[in-house]
Backbone atoms as SQL, in Angstrom:
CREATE TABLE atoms (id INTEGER PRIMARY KEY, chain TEXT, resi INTEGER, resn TEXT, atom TEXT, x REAL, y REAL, z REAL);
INSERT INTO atoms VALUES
  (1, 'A', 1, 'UNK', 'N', -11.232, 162.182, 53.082),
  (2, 'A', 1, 'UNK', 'CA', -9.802, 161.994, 53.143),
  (3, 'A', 1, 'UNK', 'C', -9.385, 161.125, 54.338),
  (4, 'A', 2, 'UNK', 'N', -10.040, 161.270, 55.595),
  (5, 'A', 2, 'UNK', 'CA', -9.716, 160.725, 56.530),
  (6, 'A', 2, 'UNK', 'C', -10.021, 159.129, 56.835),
  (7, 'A', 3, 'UNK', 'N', -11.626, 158.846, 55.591),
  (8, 'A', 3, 'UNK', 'CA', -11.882, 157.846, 55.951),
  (9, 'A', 3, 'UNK', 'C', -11.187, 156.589, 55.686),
  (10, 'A', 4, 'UNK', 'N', -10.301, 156.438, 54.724),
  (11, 'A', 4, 'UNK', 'CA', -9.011, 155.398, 54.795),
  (12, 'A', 4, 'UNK', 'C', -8.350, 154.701, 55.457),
  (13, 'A', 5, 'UNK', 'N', -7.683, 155.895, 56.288),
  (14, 'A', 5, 'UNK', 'CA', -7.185, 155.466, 57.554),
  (15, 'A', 5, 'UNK', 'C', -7.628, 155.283, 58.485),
  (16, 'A', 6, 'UNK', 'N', -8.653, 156.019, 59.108),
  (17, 'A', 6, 'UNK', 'CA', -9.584, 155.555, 60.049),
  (18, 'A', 6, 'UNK', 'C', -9.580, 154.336, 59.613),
  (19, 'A', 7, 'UNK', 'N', -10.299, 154.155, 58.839),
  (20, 'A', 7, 'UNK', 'CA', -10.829, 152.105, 58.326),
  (21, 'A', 7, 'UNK', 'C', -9.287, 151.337, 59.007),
  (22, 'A', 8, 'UNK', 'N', -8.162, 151.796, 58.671),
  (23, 'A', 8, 'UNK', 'CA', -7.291, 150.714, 58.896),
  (24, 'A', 8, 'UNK', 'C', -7.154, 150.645, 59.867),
  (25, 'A', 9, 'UNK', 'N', -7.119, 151.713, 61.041),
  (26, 'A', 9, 'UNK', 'CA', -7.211, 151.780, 62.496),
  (27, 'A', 9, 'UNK', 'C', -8.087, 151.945, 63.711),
  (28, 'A', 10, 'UNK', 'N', -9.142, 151.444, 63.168),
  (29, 'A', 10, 'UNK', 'CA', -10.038, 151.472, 63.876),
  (30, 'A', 10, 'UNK', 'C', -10.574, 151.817, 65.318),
  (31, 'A', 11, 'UNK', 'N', -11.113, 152.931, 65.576),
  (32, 'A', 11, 'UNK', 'CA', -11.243, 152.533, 67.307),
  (33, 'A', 11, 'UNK', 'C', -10.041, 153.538, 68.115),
  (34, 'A', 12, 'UNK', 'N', -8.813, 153.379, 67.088),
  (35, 'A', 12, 'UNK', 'CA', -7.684, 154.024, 67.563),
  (36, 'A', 12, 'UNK', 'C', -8.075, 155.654, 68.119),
  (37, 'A', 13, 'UNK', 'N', -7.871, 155.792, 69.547),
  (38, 'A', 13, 'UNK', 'CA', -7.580, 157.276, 70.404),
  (39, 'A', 13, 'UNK', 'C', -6.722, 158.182, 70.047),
  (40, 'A', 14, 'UNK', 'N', -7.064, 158.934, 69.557),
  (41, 'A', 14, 'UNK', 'CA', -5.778, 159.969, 69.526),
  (42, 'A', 14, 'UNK', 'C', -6.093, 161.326, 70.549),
  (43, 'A', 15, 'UNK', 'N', -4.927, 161.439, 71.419),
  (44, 'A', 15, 'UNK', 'CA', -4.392, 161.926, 72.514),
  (45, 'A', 15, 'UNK', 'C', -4.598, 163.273, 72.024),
  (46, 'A', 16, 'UNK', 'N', -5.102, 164.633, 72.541),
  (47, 'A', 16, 'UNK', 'CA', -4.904, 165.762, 72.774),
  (48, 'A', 16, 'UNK', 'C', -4.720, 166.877, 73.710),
  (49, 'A', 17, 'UNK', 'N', -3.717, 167.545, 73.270),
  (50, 'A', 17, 'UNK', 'CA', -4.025, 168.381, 74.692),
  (51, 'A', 17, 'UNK', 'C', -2.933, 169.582, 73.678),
  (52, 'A', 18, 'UNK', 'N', -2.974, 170.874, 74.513),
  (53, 'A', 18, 'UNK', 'CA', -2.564, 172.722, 74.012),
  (54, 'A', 18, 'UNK', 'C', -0.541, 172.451, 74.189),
  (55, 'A', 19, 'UNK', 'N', -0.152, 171.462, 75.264),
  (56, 'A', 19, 'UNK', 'CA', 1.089, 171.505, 75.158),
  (57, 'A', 19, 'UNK', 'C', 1.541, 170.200, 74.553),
  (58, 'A', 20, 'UNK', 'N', 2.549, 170.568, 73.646),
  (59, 'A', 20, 'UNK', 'CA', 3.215, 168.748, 73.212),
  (60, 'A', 20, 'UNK', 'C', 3.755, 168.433, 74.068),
  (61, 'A', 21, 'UNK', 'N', 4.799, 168.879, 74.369),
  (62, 'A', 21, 'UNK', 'CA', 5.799, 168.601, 75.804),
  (63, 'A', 21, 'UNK', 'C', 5.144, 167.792, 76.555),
  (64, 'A', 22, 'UNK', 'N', 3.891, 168.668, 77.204),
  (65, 'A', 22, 'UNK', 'CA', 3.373, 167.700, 78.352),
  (66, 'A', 22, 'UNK', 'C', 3.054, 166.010, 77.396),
  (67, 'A', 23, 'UNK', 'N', 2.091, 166.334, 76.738),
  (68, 'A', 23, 'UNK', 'CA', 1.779, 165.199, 76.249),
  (69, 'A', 23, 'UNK', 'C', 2.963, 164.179, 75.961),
  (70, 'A', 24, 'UNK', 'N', 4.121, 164.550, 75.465),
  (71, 'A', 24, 'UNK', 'CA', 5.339, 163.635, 75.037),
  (72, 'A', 24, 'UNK', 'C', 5.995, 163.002, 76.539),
  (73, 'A', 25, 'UNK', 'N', 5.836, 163.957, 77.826),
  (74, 'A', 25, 'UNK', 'CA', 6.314, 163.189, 78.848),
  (75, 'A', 25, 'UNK', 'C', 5.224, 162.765, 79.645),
  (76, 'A', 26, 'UNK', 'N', 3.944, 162.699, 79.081),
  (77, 'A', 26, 'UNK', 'CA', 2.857, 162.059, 79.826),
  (78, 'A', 26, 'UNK', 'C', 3.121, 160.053, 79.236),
  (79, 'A', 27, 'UNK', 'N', 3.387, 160.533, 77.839),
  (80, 'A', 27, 'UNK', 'CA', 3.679, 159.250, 76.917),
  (81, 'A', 27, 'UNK', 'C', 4.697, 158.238, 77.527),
  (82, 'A', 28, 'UNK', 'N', 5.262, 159.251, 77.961),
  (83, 'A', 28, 'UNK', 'CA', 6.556, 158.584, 78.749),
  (84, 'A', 28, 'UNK', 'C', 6.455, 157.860, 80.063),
  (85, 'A', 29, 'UNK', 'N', 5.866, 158.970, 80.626),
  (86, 'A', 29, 'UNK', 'CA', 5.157, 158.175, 82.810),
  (87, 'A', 29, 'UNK', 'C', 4.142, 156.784, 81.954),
  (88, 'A', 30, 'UNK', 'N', 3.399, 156.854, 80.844),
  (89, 'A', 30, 'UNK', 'CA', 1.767, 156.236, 80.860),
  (90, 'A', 30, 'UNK', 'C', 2.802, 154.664, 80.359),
  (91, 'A', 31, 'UNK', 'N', 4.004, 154.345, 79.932),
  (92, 'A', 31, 'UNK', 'CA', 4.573, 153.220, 79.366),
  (93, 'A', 31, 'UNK', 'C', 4.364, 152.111, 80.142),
  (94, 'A', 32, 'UNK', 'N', 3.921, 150.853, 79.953),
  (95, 'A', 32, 'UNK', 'CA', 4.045, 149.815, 80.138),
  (96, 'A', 32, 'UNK', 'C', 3.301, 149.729, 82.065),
  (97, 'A', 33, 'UNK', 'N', 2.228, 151.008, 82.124),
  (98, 'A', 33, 'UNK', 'CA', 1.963, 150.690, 83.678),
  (99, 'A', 33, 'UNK', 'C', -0.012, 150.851, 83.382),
  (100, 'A', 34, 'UNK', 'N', -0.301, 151.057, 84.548),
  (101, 'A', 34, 'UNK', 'CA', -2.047, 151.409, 83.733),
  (102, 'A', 34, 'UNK', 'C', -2.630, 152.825, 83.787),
  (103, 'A', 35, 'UNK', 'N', -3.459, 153.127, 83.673),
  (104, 'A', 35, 'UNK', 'CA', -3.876, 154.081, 83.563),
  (105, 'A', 35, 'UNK', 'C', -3.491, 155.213, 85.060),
  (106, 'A', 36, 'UNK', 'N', -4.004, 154.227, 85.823),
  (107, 'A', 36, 'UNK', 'CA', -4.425, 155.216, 87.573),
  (108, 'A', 36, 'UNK', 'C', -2.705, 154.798, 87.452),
  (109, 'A', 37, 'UNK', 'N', -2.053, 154.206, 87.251),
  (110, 'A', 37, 'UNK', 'CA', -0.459, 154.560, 87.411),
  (111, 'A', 37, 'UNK', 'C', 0.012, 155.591, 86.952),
  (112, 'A', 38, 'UNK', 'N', -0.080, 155.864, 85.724),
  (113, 'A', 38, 'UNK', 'CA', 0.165, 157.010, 85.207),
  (114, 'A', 38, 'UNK', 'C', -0.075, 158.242, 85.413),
  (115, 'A', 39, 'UNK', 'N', -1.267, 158.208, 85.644),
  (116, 'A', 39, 'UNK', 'CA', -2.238, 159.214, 86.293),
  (117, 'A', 39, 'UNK', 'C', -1.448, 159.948, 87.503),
  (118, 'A', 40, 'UNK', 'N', -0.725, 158.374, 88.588),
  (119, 'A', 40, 'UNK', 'CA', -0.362, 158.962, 89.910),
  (120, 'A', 40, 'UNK', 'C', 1.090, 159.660, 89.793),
  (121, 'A', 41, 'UNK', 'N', 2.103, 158.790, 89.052),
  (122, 'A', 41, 'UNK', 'CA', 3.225, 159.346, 88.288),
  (123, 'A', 41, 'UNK', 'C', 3.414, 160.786, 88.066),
  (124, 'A', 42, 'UNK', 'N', 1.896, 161.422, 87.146),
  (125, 'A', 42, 'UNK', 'CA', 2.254, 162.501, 86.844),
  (126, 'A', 42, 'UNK', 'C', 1.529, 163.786, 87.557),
  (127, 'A', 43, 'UNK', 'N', 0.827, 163.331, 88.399),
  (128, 'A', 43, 'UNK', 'CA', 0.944, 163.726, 89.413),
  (129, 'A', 43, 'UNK', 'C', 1.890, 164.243, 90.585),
  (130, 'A', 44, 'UNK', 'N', 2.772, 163.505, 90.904),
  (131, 'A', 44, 'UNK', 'CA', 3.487, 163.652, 91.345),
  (132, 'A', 44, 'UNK', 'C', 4.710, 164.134, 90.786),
  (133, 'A', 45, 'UNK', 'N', 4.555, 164.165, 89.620),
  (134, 'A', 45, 'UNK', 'CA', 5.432, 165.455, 89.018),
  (135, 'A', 45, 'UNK', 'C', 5.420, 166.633, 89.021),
  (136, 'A', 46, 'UNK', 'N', 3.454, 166.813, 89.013),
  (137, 'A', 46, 'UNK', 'CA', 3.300, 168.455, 88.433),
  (138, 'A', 46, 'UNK', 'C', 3.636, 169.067, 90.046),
  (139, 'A', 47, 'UNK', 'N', 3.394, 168.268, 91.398),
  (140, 'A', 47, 'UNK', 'CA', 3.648, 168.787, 92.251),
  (141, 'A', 47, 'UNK', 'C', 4.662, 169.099, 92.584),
  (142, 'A', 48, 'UNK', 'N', 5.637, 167.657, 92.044),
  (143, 'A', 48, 'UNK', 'CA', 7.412, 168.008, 92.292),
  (144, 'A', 48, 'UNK', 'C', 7.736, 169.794, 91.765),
  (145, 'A', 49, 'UNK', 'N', 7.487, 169.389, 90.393),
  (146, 'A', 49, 'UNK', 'CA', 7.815, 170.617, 89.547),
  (147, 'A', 49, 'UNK', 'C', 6.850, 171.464, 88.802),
  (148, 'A', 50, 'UNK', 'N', 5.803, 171.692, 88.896),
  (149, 'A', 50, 'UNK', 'CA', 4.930, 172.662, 88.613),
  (150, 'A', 50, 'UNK', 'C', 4.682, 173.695, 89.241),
  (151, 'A', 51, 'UNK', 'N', 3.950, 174.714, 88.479),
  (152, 'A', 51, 'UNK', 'CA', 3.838, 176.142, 88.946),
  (153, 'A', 51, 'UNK', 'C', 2.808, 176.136, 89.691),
  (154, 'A', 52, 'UNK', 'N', 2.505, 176.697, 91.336),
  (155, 'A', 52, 'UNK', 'CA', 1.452, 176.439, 92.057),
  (156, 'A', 52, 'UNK', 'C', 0.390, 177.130, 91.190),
  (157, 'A', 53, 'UNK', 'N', -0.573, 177.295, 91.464),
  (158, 'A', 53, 'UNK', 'CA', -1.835, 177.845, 90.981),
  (159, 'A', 53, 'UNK', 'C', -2.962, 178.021, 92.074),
  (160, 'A', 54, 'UNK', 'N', -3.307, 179.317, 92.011),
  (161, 'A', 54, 'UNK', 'CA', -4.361, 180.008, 93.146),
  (162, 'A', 54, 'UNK', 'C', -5.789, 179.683, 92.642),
  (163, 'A', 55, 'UNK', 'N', -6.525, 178.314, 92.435),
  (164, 'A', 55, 'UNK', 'CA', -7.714, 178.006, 91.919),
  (165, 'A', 55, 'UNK', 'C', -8.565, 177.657, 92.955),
  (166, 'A', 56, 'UNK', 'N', -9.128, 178.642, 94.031),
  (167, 'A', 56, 'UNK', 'CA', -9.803, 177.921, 95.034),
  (168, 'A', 56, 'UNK', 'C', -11.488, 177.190, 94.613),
  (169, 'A', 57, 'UNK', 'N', -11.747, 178.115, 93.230),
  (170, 'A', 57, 'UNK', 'CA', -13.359, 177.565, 92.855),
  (171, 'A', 57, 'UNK', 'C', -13.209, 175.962, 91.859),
  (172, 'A', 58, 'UNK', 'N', -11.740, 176.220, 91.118),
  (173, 'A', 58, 'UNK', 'CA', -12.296, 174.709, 90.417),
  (174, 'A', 58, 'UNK', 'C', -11.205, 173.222, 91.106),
  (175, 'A', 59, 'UNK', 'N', -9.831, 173.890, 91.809),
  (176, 'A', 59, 'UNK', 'CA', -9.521, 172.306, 92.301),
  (177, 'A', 59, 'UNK', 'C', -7.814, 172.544, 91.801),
  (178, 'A', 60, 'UNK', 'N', -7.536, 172.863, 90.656),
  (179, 'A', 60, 'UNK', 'CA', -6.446, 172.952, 89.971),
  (180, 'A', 60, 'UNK', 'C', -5.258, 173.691, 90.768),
  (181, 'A', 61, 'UNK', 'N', -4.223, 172.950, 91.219),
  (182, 'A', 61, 'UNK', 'CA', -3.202, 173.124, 92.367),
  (183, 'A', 61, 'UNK', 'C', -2.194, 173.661, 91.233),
  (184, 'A', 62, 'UNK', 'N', -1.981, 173.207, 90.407),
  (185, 'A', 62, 'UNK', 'CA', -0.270, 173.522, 89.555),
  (186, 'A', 62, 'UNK', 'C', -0.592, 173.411, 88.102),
  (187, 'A', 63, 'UNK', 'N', 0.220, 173.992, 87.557),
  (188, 'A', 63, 'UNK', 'CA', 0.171, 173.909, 86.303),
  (189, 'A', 63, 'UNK', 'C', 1.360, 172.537, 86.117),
  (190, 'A', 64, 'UNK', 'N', 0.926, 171.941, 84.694),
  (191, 'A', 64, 'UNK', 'CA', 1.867, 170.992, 84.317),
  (192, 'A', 64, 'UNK', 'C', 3.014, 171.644, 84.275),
  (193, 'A', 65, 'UNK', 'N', 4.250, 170.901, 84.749),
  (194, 'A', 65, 'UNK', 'CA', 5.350, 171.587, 84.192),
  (195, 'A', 65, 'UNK', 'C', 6.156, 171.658, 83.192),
  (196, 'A', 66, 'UNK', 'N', 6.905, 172.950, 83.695),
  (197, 'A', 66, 'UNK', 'CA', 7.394, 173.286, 81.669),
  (198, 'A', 66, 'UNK', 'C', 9.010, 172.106, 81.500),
  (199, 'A', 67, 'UNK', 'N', 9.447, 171.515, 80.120),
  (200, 'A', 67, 'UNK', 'CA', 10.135, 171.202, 79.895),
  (201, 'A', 67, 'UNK', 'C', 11.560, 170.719, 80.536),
  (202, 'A', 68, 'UNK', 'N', 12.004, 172.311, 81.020),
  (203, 'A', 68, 'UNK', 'CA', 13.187, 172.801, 81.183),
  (204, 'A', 68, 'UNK', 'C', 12.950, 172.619, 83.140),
  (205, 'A', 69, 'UNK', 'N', 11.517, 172.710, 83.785),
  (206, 'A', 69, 'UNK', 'CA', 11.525, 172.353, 85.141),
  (207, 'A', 69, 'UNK', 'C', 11.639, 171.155, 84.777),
  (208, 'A', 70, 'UNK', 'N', 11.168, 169.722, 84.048),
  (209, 'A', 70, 'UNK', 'CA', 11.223, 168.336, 84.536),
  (210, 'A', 70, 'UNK', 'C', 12.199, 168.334, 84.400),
  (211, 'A', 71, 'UNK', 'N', 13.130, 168.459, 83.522),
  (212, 'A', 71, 'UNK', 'CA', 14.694, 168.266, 83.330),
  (213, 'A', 71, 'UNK', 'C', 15.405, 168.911, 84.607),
  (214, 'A', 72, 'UNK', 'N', 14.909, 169.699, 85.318),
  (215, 'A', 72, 'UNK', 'CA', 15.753, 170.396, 86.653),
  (216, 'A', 72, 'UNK', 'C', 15.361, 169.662, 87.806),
  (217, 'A', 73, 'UNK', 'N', 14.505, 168.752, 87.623),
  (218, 'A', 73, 'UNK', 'CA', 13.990, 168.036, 89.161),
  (219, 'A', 73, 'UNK', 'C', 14.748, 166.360, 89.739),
  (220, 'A', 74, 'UNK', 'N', 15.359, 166.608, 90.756),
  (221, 'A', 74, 'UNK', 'CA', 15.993, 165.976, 91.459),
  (222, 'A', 74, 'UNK', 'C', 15.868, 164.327, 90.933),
  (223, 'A', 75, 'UNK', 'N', 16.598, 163.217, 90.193),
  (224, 'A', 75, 'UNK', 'CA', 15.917, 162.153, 89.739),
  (225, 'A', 75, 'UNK', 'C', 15.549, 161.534, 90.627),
  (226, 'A', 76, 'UNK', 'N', 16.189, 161.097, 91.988),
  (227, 'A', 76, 'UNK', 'CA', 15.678, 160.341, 93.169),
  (228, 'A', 76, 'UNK', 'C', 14.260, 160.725, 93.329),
  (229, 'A', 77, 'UNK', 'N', 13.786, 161.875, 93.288),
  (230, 'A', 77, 'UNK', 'CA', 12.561, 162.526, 93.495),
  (231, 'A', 77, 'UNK', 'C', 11.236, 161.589, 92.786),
  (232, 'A', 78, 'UNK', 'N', 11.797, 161.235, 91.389),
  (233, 'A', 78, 'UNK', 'CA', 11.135, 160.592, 90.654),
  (234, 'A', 78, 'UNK', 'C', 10.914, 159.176, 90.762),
  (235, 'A', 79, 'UNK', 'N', 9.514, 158.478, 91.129),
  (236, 'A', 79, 'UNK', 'CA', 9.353, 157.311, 91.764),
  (237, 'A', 79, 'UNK', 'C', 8.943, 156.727, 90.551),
  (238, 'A', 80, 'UNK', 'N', 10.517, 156.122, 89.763),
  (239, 'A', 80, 'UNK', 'CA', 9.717, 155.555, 88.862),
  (240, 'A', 80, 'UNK', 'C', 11.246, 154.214, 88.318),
  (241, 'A', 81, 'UNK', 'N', 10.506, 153.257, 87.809),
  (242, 'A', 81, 'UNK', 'CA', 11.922, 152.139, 87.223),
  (243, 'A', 81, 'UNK', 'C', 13.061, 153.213, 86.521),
  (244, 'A', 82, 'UNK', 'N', 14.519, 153.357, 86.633),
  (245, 'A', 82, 'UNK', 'CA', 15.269, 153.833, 86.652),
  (246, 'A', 82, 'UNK', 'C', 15.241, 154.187, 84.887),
  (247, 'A', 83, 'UNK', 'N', 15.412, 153.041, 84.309),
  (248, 'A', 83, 'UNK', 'CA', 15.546, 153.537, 82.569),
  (249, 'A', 83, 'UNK', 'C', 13.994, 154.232, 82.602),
  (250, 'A', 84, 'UNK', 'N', 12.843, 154.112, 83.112),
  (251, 'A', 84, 'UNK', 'CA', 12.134, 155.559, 82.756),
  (252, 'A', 84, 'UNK', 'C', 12.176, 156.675, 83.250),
  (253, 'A', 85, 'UNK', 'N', 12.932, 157.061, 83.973),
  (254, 'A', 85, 'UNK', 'CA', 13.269, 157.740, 84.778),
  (255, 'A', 85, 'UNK', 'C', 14.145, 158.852, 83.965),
  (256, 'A', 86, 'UNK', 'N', 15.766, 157.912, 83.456),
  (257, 'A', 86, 'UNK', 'CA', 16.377, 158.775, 82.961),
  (258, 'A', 86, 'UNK', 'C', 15.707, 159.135, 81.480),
  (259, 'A', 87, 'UNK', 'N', 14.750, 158.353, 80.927),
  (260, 'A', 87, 'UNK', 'CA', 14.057, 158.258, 79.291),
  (261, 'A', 87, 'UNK', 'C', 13.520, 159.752, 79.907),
  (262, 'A', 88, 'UNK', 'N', 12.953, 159.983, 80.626),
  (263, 'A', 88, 'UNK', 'CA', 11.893, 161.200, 81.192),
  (264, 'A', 88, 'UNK', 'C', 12.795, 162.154, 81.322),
  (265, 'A', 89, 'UNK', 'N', 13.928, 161.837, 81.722),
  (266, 'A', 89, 'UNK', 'CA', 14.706, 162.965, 82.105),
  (267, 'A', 89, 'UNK', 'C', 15.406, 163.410, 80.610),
  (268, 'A', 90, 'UNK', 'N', 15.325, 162.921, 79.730),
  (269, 'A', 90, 'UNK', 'CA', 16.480, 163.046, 78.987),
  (270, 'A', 90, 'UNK', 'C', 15.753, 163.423, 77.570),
  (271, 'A', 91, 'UNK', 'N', 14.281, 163.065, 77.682),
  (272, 'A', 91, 'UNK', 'CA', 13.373, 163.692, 76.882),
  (273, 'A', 91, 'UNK', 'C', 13.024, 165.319, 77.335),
  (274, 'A', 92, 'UNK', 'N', 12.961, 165.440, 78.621),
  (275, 'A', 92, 'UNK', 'CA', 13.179, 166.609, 78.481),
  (276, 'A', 92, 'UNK', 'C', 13.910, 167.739, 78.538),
  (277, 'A', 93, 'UNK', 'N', 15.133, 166.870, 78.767),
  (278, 'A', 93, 'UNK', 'CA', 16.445, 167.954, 78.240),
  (279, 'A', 93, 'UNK', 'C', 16.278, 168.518, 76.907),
  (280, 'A', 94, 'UNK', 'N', 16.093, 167.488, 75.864),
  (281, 'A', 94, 'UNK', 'CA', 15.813, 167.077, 74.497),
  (282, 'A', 94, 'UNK', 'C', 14.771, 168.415, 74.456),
  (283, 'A', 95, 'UNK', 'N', 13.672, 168.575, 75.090),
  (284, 'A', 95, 'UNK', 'CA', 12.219, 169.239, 74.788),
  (285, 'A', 95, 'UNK', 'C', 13.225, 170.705, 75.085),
  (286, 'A', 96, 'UNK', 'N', 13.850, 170.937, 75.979),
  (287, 'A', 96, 'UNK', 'CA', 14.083, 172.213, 76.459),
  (288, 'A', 96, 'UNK', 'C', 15.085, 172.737, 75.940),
  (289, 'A', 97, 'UNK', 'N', 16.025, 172.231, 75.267),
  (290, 'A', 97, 'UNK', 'CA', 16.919, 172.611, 74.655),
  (291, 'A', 97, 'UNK', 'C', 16.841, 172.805, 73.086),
  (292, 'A', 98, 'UNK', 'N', 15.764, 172.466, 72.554),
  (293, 'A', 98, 'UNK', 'CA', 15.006, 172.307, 71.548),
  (294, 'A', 98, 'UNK', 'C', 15.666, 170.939, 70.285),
  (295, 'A', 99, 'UNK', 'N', 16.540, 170.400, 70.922),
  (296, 'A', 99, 'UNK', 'CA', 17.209, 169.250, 70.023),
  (297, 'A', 99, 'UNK', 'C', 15.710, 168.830, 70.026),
  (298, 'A', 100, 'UNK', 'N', 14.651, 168.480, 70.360),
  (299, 'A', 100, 'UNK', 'CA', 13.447, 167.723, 69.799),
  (300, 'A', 100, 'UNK', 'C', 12.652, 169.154, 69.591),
  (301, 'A', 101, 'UNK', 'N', 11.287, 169.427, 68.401),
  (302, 'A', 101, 'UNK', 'CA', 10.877, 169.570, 68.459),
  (303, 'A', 101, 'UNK', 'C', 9.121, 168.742, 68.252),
  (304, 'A', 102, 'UNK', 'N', 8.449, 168.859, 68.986),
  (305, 'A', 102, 'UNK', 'CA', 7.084, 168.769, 68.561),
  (306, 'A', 102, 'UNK', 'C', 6.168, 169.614, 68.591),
  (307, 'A', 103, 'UNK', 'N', 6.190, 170.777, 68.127),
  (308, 'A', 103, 'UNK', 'CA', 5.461, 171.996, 67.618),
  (309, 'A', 103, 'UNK', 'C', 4.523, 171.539, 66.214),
  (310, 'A', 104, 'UNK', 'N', 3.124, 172.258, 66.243),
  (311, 'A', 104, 'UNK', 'CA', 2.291, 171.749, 65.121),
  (312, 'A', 104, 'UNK', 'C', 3.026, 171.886, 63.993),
  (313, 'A', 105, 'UNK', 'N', 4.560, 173.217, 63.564),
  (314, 'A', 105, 'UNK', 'CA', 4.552, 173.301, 62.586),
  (315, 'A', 105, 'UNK', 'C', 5.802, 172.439, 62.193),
  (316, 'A', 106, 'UNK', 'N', 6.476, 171.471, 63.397),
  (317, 'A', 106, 'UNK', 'CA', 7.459, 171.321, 63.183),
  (318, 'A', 106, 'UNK', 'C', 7.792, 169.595, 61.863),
  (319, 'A', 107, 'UNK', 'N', 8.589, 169.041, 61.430),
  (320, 'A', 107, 'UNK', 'CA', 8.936, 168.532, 60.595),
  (321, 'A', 107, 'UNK', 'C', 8.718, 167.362, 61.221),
  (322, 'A', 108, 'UNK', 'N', 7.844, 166.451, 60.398),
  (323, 'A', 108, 'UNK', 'CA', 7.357, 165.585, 61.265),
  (324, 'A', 108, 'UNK', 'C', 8.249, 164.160, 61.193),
  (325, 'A', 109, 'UNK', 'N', 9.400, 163.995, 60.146),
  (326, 'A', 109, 'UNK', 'CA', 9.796, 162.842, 60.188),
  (327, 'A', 109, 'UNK', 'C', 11.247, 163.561, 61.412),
  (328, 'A', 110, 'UNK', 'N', 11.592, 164.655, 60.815),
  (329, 'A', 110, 'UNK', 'CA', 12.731, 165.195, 61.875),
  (330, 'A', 110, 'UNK', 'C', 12.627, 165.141, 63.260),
  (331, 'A', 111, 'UNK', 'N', 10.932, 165.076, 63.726),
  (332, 'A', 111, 'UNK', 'CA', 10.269, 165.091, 64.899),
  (333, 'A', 111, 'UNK', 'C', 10.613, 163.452, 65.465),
  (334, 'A', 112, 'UNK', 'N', 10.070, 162.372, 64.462),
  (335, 'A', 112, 'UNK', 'CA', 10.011, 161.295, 64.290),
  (336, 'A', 112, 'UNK', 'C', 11.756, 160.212, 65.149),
  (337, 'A', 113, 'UNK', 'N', 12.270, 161.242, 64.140),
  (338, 'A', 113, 'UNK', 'CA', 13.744, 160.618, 64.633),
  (339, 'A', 113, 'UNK', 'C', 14.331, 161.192, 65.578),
  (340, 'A', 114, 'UNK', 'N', 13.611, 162.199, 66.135),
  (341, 'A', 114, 'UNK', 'CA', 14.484, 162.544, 67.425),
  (342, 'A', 114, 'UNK', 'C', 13.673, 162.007, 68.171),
  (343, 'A', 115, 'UNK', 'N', 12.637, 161.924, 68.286),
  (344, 'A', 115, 'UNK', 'CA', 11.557, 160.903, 69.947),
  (345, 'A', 115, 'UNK', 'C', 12.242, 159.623, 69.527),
  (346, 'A', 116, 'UNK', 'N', 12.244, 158.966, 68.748),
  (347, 'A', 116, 'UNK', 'CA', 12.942, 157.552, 68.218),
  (348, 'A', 116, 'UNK', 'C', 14.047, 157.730, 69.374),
  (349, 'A', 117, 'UNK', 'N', 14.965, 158.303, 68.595),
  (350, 'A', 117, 'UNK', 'CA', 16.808, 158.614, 69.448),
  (351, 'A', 117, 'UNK', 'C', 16.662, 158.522, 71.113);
């Protein structure tokens, strides 16, 4: 079933990870910069606004943060070109208020047109 599309897209990555959220505002920091940009971006988010975390054996300082914290964090805070800034901010109003969903079970063209919006 899969092999179809694979063929037409070849090569193509597809992104995973346990939260959409994160992933939808990782999509957002990773736009139009490179990788170790992105990387540093969101970084400096999970510290802005993430939950500390007591991991002294593997490294892990914070948890990504939830939705409803990126949407609460100061925008100046955020070192980033201004329209991504408020796109970040305003996606996750969107995530936390649930006007967007991206949940596995959720409706995927309904999904479609609200990340679009």
């Amino acid at each position: 079933m899969l092999a179809p599309r694979v063929a037409k897209v070849p090569g193509r990555r597809v992104p995973r990870t346990v939260d959409e959220d994160e992933l939808a505002v990782r999509a957002v920091l990773g736009q139009q910069v490179s990788t170790a940009a992105a990387r540093t971006h969101a970084a400096r988010l999970v510290v802005e606004a993430g939950e500390p975390v007591a991991d002294p054996e593997g490294g892990l300082t914070h948890l990504f943060p939830t939705a409803a914290a990126v949407a609460a964090v100061d925008p100046e805070s955020l070192r980033l070109p201004r329209t991504r800034r408020a796109t970040v901010l305003r996606l996750a109003r969107a995530l936390a208020d649930g006007e967007v969903d991206l949940a596995p079970g959720a409706d995927r063209a309904t999904a479609q047109r609200c990340w679009t919006a």
